[in-house]
C-alpha positions in Angstrom: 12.4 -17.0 -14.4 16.5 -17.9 -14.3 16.0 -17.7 -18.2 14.1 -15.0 -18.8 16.7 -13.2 -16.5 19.4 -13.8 -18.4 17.8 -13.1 -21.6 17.0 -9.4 -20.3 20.5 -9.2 -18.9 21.8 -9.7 -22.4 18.8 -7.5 -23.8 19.8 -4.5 -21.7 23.5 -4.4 -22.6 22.6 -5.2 -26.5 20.2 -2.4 -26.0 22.5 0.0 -24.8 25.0 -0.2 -27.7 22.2 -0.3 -30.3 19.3 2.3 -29.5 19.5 6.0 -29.8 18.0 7.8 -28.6 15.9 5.6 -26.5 17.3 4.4 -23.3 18.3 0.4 -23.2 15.4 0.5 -20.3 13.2 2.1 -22.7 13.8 -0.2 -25.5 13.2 -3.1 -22.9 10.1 -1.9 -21.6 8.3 -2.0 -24.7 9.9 -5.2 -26.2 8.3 -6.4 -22.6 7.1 -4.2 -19.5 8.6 -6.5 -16.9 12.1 -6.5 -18.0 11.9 -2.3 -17.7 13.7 -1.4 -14.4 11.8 2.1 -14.2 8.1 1.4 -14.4 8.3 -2.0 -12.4 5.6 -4.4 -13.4 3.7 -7.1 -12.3 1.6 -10.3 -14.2 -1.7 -11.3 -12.5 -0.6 -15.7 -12.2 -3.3 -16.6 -9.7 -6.2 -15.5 -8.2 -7.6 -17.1 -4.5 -11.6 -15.9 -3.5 -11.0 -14.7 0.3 -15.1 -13.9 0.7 -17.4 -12.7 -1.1 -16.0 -9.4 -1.6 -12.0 -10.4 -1.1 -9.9 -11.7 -3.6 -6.1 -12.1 -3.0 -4.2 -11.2 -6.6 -1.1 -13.2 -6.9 1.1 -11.4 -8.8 4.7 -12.5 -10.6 6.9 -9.2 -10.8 9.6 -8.2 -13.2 13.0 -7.7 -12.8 13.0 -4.5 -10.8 11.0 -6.3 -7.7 11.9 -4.6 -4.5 11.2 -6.7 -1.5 8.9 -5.7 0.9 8.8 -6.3 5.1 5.5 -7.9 6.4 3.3 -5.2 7.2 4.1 -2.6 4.3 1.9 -1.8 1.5 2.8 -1.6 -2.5 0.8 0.6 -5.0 -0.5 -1.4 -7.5 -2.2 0.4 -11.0 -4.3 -1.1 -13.3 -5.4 0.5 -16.8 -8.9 1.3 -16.5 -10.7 2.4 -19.6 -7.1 3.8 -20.9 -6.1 5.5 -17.7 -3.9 4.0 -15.3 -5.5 4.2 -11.8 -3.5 3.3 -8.6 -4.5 2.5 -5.2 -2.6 1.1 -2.5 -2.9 -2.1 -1.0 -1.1 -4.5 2.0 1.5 -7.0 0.7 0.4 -10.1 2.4 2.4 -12.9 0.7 6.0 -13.1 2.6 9.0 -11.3 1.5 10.8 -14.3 0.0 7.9 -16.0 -1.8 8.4 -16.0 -5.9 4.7 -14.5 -5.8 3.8 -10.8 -4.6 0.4 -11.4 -3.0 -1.5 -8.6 -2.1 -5.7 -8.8 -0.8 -8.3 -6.4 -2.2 -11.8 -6.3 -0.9 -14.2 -4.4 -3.0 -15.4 -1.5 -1.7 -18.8 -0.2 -2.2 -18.9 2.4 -5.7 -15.0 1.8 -5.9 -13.9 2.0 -9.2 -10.5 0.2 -9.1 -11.2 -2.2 -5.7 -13.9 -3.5 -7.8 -12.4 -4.3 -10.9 -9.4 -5.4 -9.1 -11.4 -8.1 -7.1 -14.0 -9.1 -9.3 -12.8 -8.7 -13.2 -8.8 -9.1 -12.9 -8.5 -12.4 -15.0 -5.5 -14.6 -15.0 -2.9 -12.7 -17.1 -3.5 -8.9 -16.4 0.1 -6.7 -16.5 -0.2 -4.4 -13.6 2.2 -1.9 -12.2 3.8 -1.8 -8.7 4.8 1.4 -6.8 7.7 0.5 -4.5 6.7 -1.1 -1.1 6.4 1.4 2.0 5.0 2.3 5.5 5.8 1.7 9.1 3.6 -1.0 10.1 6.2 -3.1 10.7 7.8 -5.6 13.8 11.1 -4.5 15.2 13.9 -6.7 15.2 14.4 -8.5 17.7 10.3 -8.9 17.7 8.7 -7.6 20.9 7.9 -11.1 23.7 4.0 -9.4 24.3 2.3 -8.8 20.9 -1.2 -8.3 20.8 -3.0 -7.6 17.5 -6.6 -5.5 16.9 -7.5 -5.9 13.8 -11.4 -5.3 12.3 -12.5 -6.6 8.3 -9.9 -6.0 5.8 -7.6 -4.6 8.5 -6.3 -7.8 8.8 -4.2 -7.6 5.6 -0.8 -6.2 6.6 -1.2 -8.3 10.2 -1.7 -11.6 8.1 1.7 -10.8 5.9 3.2 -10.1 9.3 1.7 -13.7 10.6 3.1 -15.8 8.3 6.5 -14.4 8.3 6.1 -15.1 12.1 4.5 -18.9 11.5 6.9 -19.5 9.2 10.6 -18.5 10.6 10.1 -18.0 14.2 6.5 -19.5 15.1 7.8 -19.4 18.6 7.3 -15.7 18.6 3.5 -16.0 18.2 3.6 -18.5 21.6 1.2 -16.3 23.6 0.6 -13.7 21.1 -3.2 -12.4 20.7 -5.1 -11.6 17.8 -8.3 -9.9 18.3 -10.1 -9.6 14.9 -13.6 -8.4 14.5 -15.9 -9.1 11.3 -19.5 -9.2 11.1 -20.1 -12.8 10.7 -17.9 -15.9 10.3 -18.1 -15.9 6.5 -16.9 -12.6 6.2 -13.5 -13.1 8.4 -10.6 -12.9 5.8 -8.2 -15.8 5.8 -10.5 -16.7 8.5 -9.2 -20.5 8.0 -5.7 -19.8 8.1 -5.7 -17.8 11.0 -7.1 -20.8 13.3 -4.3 -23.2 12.0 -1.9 -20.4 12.5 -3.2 -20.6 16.3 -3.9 -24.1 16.8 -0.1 -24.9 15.0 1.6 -22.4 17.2 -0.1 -21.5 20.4 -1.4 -17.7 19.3 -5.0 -17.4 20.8 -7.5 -16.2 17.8 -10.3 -14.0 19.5 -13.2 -13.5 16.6 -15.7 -11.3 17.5 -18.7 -11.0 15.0 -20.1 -7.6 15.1 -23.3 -8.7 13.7 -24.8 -10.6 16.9 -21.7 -9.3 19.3 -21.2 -5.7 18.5 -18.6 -3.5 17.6 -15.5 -4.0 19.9 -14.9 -1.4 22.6 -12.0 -0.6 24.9 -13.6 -2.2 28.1 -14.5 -6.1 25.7 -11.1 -5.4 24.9 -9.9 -5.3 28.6 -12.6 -8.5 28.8 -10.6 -10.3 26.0 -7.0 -9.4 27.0 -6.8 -8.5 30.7 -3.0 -7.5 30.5 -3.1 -5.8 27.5 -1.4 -3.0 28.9 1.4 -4.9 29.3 1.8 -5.9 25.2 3.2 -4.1 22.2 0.5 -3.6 20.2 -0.5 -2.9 16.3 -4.0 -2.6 15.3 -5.4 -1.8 11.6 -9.0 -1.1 11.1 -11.5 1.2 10.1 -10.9 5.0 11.0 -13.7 5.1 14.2 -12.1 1.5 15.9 -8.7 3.0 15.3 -9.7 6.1 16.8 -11.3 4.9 20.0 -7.9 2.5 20.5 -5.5 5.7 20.3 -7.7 7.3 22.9 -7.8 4.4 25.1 -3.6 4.1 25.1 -3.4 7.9 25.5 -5.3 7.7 28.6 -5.0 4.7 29.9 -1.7 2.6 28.7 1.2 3.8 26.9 1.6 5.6 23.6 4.7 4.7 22.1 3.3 1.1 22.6 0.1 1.6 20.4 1.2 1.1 16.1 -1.5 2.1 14.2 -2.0 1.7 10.2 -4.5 3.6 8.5 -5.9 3.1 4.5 -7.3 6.5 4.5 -5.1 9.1 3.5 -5.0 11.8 6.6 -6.6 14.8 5.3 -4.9 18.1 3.9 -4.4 20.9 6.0 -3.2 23.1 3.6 -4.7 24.5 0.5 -3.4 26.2 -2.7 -4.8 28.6 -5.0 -4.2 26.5 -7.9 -2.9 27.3 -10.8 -1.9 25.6 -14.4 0.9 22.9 -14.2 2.9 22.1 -16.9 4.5 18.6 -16.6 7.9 19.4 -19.0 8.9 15.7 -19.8 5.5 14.3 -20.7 4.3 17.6 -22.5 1.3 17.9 -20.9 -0.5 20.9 -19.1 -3.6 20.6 -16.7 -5.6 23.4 -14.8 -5.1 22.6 -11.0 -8.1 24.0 -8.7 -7.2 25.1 -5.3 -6.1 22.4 -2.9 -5.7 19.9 -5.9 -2.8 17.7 -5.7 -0.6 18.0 -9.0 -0.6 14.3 -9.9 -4.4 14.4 -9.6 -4.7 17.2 -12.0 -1.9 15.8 -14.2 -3.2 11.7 -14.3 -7.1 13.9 -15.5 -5.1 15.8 -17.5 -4.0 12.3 -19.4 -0.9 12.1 -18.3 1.2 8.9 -16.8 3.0 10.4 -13.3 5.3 8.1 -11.4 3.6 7.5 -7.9 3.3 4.8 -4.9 1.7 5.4 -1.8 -0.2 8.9 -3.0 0.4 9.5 0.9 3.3 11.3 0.5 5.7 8.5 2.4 7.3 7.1 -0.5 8.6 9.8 -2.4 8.1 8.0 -5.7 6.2 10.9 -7.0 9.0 13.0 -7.0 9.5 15.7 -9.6 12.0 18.7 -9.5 10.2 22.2 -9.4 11.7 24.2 -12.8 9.2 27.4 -12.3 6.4 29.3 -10.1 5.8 27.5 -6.8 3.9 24.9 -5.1 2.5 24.4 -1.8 2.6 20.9 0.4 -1.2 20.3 1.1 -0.3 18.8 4.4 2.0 21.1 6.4 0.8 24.3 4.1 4.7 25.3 3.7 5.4 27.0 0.6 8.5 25.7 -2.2 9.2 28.2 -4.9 13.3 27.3 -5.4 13.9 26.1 -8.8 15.1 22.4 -8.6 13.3 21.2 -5.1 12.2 17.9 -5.2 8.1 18.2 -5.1 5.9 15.0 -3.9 2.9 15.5 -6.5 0.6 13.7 -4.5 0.6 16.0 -1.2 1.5 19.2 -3.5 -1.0 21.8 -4.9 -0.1 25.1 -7.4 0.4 28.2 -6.3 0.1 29.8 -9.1 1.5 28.6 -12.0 4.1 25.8 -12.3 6.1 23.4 -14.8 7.6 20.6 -12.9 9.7 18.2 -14.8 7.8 15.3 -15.3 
């Protein structure tokens, strides 16, 4: 990799006094997409079988890597069928490993979870959105920590984990992780999270929802009496994640309860759609009401920057030049040339060119 470095060092300032009118980061990207600093990409070096339906994608970034914290996610796209689909998904490799790793299970008629975990071979160029969320520990890390986690919910806890294990195991000294899967089998890094908690005191609590049940706020109090008592953050499917934000409203505190969701929260707002022209890429798609811009635009063929498609890490960005656009989550409308407009939580109202 030191190599490689300094041979795209050396391209990018050769570039820049020999190519015009292409950028040097242009020029770079095609000669090889993981020297371009703009559209950050990623080679597919390793694959590891989780389950059945779990594979963890170790991937070798370029040049314009950002690191991530334990517990954020990274968008990750993958041409499918000559389109470029992007979903996001839980960085679970450490922030200083040489390797990106990040955990897909397949989900049940999903396109790109199912390519991703069952026909991504050795060698696949990806592209990576820049890493983002909340679900992260405060510094310094909390002396209670309890962990609810439920199937692939375990993702952004694991990356958290072996941060932990691995620079300050003492931390996870009477930390509790209560993770629910259906069987034995089906627990993701189901291995590693025993040694994790024979090798530094955590206390594992599996519960199999196939002979157990599905884990309620009173087998909760059963598991972890002073729970309480802990800081807590819990990942999971949207009816577990539900019942726990309840249960801290009424019964614990709030502030103490971090919750990460994979489901996008739903949109508020609406638009009355309109026809969008994206200036830089030359292309214009019809956008129905309550469509998001870069959905309309990526059907429309055309390649949109984007990361979390949540509307957190503003890489979607593009500046309004004409007509206006409303924000599908808050419903507020922006019709001032130049405003910086999120395409993935903004609709047409009426019709727009955004440069992009």
């Amino acid at each position: 990799m030191g190599v490689l470095s300094a041979i795209g060092r050396q391209a990018t300032t050769a570039a820049g006094w020999l190519t015009q009118p292409l950028l040097p980061d242009d020029l770079l990207g095609t000669l090889n997409p993981l020297w371009s600093a703009s559209e950050p990409h990623a080679r597919v070096v390793g694959l590891r079988r989780e389950t059945a339906d779990t594979t963890t994608l170790l991937l070798r970034p370029g040049r314009a890597r950002t690191r991530h914290r334990p517990g954020q996610f990274v968008g990750v796209g993958i041409r499918i069928d000559g389109v470029w689909q992007w979903r996001t998904y839980s960085a679970t490799s450490r922030p200083g490993d040489d390797v990106l790793a990040v955990t897909v299970t397949a989900i049940p008629g999903g396109t790109v979870s199912g390519v991703l975990a069952h026909r991504t071979p050795v060698g696949t160029l990806v592209r990576l959105g820049p890493p983002a969320g909340e679900f992260v520990l405060p510094s310094p890390v909390p002396e209670k920590l309890l962990f609810v986690t439920a199937g692939s919910g375990i993702t952004p806890v694991m990356g958290m984990l072996r941060e932990l294990a691995a620079t300050r195991p003492e931390t996870l000294d009477g930390a509790v992780l209560v993770h629910c899967d259906r069987t034995p089998s089906d627990v993701v890094f189901g291995a590693e999270l025993r040694a994790v908690a024979a090798a530094t005191g955590m206390r594992l609590v599996e519960r199999h929802t196939a002979l157990e049940g599905r884990l309620t706020p009173d087998t909760l109090a059963d598991c972890v009496p002073d729970w309480a008592a802990r800081q807590t953050w819990a990942c999971g499917p949207a009816g577990l994640l539900d019942v726990l934000t309840e249960h801290w409203d009424r019964h614990g505190d709030p502030a103490a309860l971090h919750v990460e969701r994979f489901v996008a929260p739903a949109f508020a707002g609406d638009s009355s759609g309109g026809r969008v022209a994206f200036t830089t890429s030359g292309i214009d798609a019809d956008a129905g009401p309550g469509t998001p811009l870069m959905v309309a635009g990526e059907a429309a063929g055309a390649v949109l920057p984007n990361g979390c498609r949540m509307g957190i890490c503003h890489t979607c960005v593009g500046r309004l030049r004409s007509g206006a656009v409303r924000d599908l989550n808050t419903g507020e409308l922006h019709d001032t040339p130049g405003d910086a407009v999120r395409t993935c939580v903004s609709g047409a109202a009426g019709d727009v060119e955004i440069e992009l």
